[in-house]
C-alpha positions in Angstrom: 0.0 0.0 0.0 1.5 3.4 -1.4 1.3 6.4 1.2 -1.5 8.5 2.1 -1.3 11.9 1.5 -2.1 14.3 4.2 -2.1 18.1 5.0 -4.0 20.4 6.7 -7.7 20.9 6.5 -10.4 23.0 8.2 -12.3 22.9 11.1 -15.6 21.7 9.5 -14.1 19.2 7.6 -12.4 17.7 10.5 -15.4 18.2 12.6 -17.8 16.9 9.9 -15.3 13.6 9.5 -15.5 13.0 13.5 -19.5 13.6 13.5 -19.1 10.6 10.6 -17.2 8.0 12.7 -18.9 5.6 14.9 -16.3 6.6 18.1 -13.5 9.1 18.6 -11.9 10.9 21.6 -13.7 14.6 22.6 -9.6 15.2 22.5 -9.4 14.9 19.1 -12.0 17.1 18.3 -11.1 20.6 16.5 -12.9 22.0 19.6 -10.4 20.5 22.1 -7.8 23.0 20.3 -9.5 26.3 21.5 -9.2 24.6 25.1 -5.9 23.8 24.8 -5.3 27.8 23.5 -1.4 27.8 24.9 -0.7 25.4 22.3 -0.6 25.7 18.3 -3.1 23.8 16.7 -3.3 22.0 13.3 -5.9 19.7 12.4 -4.9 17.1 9.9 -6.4 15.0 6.9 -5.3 12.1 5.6 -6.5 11.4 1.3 -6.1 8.5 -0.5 -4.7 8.9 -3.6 -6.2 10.9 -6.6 -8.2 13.6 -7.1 -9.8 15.2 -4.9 -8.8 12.1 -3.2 -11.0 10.9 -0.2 -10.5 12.2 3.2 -9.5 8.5 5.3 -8.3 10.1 8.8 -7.8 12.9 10.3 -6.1 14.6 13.8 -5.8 17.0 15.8 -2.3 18.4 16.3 -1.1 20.3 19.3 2.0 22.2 19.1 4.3 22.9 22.7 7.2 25.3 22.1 10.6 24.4 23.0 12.1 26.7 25.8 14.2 29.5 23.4 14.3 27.7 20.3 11.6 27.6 17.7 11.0 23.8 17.7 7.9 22.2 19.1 6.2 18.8 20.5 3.8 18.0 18.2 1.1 16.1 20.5 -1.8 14.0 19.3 -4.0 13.3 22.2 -6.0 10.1 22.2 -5.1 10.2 18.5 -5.5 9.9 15.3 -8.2 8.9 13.8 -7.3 6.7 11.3 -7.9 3.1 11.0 -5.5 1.6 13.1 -6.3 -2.1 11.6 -4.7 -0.6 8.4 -2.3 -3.7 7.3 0.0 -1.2 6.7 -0.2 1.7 9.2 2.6 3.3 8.2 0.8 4.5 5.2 -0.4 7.0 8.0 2.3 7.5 10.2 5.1 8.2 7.7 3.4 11.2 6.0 2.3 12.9 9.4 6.1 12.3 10.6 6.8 13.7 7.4 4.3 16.6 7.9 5.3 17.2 11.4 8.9 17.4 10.8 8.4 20.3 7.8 6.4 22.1 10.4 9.1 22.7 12.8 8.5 19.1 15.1 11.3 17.8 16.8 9.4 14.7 18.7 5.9 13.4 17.6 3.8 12.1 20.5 0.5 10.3 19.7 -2.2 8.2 22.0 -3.4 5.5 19.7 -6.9 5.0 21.1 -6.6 1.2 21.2 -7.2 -1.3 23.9 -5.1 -3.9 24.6 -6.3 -5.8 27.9 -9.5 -5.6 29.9 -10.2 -6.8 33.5 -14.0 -7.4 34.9 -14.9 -5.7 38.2 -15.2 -9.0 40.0 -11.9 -10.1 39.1 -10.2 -6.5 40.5 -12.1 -7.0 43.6 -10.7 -10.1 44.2 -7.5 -8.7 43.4 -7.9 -6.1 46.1 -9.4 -8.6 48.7 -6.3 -11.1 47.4 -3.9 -8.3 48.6 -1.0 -10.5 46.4 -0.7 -8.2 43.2 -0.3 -4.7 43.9 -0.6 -3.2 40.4 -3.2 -4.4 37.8 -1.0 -5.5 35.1 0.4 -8.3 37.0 -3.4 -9.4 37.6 -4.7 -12.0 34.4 -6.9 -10.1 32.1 -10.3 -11.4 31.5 -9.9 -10.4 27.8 -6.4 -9.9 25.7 -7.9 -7.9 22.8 -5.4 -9.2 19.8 -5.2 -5.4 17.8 -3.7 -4.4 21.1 -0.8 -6.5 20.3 -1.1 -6.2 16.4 -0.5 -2.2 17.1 2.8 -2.5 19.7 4.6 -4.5 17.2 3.7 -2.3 14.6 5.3 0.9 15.8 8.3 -0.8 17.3 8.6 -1.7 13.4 8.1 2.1 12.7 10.7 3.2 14.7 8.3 4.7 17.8 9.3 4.6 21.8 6.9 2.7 24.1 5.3 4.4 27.0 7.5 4.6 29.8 5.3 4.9 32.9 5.6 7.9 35.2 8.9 9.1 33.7 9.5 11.9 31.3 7.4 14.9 29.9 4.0 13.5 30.8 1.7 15.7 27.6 -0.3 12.9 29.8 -3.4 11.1 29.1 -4.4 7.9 31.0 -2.9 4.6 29.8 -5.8 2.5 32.0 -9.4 4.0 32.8 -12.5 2.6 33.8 -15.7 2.0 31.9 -19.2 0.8 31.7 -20.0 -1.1 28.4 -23.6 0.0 27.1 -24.4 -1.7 24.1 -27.7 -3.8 24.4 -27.9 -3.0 27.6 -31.2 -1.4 29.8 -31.8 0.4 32.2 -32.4 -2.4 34.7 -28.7 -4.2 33.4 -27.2 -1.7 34.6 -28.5 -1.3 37.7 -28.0 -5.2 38.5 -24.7 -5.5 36.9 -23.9 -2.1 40.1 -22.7 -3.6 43.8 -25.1 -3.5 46.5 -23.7 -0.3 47.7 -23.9 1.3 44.2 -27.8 0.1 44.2 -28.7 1.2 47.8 -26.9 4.7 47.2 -28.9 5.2 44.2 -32.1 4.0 45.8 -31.2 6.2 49.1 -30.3 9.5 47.2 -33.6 9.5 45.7 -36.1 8.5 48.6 -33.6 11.7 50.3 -35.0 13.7 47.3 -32.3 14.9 45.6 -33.0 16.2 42.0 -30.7 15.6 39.2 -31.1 17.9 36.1 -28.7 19.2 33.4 -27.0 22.8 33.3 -25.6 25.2 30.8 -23.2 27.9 31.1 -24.9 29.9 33.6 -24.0 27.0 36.0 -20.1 27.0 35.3 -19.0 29.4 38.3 -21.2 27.3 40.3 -19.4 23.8 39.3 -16.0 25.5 39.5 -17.1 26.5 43.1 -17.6 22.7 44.2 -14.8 21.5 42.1 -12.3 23.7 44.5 -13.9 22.7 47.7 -13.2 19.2 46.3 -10.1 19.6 45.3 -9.0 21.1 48.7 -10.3 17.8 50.7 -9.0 15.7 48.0 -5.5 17.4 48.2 -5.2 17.9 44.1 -4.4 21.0 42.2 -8.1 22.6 40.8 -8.2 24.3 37.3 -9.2 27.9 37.3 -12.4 28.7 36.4 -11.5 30.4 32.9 -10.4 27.0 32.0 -13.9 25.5 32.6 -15.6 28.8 30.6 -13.7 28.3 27.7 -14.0 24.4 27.5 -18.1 25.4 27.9 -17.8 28.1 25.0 -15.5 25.6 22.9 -16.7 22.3 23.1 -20.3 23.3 23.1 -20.8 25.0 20.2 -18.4 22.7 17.8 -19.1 22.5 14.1 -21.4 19.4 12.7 -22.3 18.9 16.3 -19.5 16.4 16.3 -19.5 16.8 20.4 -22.0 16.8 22.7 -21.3 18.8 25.4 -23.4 18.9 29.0 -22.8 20.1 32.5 -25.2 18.3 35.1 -26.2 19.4 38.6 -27.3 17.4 41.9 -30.0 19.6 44.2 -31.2 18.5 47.9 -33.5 20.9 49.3 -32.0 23.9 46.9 -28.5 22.8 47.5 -25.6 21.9 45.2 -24.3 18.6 46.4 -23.1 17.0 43.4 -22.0 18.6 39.9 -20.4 17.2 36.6 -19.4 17.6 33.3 -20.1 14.9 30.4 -19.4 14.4 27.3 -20.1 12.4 23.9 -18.9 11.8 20.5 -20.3 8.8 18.9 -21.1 6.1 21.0 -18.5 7.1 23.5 -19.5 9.1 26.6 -17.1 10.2 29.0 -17.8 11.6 32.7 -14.8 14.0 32.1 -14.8 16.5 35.5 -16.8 15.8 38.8 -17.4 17.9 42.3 -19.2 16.9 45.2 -19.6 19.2 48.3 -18.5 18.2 51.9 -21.7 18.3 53.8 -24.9 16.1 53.0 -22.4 13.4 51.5 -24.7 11.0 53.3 -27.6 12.4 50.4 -25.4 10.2 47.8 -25.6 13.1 45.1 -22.8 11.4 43.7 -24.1 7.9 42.8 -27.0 9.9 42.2 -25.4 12.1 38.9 -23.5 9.2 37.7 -26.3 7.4 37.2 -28.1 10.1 35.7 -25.5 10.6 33.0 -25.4 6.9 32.5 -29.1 6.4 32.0 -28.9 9.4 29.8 -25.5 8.0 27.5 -27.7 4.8 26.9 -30.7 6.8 26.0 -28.4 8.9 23.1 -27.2 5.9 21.7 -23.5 5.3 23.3 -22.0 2.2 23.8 -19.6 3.0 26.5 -19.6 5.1 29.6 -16.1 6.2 30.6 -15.2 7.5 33.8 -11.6 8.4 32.9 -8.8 7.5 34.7 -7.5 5.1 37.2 -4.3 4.3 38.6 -3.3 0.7 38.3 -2.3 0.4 42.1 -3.9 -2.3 43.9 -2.7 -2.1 47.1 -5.4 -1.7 50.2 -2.8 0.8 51.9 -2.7 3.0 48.7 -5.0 5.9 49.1 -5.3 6.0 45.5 -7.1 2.4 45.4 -10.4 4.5 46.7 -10.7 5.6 43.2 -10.9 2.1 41.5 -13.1 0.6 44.4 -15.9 3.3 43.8 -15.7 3.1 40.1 -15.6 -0.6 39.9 -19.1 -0.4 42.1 -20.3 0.3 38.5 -19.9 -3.0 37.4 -18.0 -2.2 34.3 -14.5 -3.0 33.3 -10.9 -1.3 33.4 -9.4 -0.9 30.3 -5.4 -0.4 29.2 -4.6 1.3 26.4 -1.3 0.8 24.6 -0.2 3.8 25.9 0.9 7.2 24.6 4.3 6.8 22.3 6.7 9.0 21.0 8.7 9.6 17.9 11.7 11.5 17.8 12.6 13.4 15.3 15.4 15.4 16.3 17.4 13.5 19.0 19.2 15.7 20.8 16.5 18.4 20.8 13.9 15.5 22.0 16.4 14.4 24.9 16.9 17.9 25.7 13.2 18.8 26.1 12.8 15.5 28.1 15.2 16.3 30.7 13.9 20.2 31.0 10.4 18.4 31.8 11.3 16.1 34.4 13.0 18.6 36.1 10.2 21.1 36.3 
């Protein structure tokens, strides 16, 4: 197979091509490049040959300067899309190296959005309870998904790094992250495929009364509010609130209404107990930001908005609910293993990706902006 051709196209075609696809990460929509503002941005096509020649793949591009040298790290979050079963895939990834390389790239980095094992919830609960394995790749897989593989051998052909866990410049999405599978599923699966707690939580925040509905942009100062009061008992670093108003403006109003865009809000008695932000493209949804106030925890607002955004991904048509990211420690004394034991009360599945890999293009430049980012 001869080389694609690829160069830069607009925002509605790119948009129009995601709205097309079946699935594709919110982060590779031409949307996510307004958020991301203190990068460049490029969005990409990729053409089969001839003329016109038909659009087969496209990506979103985010350029990060070099310190004092006009040379950048071109970063392709959760991305391309392109077909990643391609027998050849280099008949993608050559060009864009190509591409990147003209525009001043010295290192490519790219988040291929393809799975390669999968673990029930039962089986990392017993995990947990075992108390042997303390990270969740030495655990079996209930499922080895074979394009996983396929995919790692093909860029170590191609000349591309592996992921090297918590080292580096981290541009830094989630190699493993938890999610629900939808597809012909109800309501009622759901709810019985949830643990006990899950179900009594749901069941408790409603009898309490609390009312679930969806927001718009009047509510963002509001969310950002309970986001920082989480952040301050959860001991993590909040976004400022700009961020949050121009992710609203941005991926709201996207062309081809490739995105679908929704903050949601959790009342008891006239108070904000619960408050999130979801998102769809395709049949993948994603619970992307989440707050919950300190007082009236015992309301369960929290169950009580997840499941809201669940029942409503179903209802739209998804196939997956995805609540992001999880650390892969397994340990009982890891404070971090809170996270994974609420999200696998779900009843869904973690998920590792192959991870996000790199390309240098320039060696000593890419070594050079390596070291500068691990010692920030």
């Amino acid at each position: 197979m001869s080389d694609l051709s690829i160069r830069t196209i607009s925002t509605d075609e790119h948009a129009a091509y995601i709205a097309a696809q079946p699935s594709a990460s919110f982060l590779q929509t031409p949307g996510w490049a307004a958020v991301k503002s203190e990068w460049k941005a490029e969005s990409l096509g990729w053409y089969e040959p001839g003329t016109p020649g038909t659009l087969v793949g496209v990506g979103l591009v985010l350029y990060r300067q070099m310190p004092k040298v006009k040379r950048y790290l071109a970063y392709l979050p959760e991305g391309p899309v392109i077909d990643w079963d391609a027998i050849d895939l280099g008949s993608y990834l050559r060009p864009l190296a190509a591409h990147l390389l003209e525009r001043g790239a010295f290192g490519i980095r790219m988040g291929p959005p393809v799975a390669t094992r999968r673990w029930t919830a039962q089986t990392i609960k017993d995990a947990i309870a075992g108390g042997q394995q303390p990270r969740l790749g030495d655990v079996r897989p209930d499922v080895i998904e074979p394009s996983g593989a396929t995919v790692v051998d093909k860029l170590h052909k191609l000349g591309w790094k592996a992921p090297r866990i918590a080292e580096g410049f981290a541009a830094g999405q989630p190699q493993y992250v938890f999610q629900v599978p939808l597809a012909g599923r109800t309501e009622d699966d759901l709810l019985k495929g949830m643990n006990q707690l899950w179900r009594r939580n749901i069941k408790k925040a409603g009898k309490a009364g609390v009312e679930v509905s969806q927001g718009g942009t009047e509510d963002i100062k509001a969310f950002h509010a309970l986001y920082v009061e989480t952040a301050q008992r959860d001991h993590f670093t909040p976004r400022p609130l700009p961020y949050f108003e121009k992710m609203y403006a941005a991926m709201a109003n996207q062309p081809a209404d490739c995105c679908d865009f929704r903050i949601y809000n959790a009342h008891h008695e006239g108070d904000l107990v619960a408050s999130t932000i979801w998102v769809r493209v395709g049949g993948h949804s994603w619970y992307s930001y989440g707050a919950s106030s300190t007082a009236k925890r015992d309301v369960r607002g929290s169950n009580a908005i997840q499941w809201r955004m669940m029942t409503d991904a179903l209802a739209a048509g998804a196939t997956v609910y995805d609540l992001r990211g999880i650390t892969d420690t397994l340990d009982p004394n890891d404070p971090h293993v809170g996270l994974i034991q609420f999200k696998t009360g779900t009843g869904g599945e973690a998920v590792e990706y192959v991870g996000e890999w790199d390309l240098p293009l320039n060696k000593a430049l890419y070594t050079a902006f390596d070291l500068y980012m691990r010692r920030r």
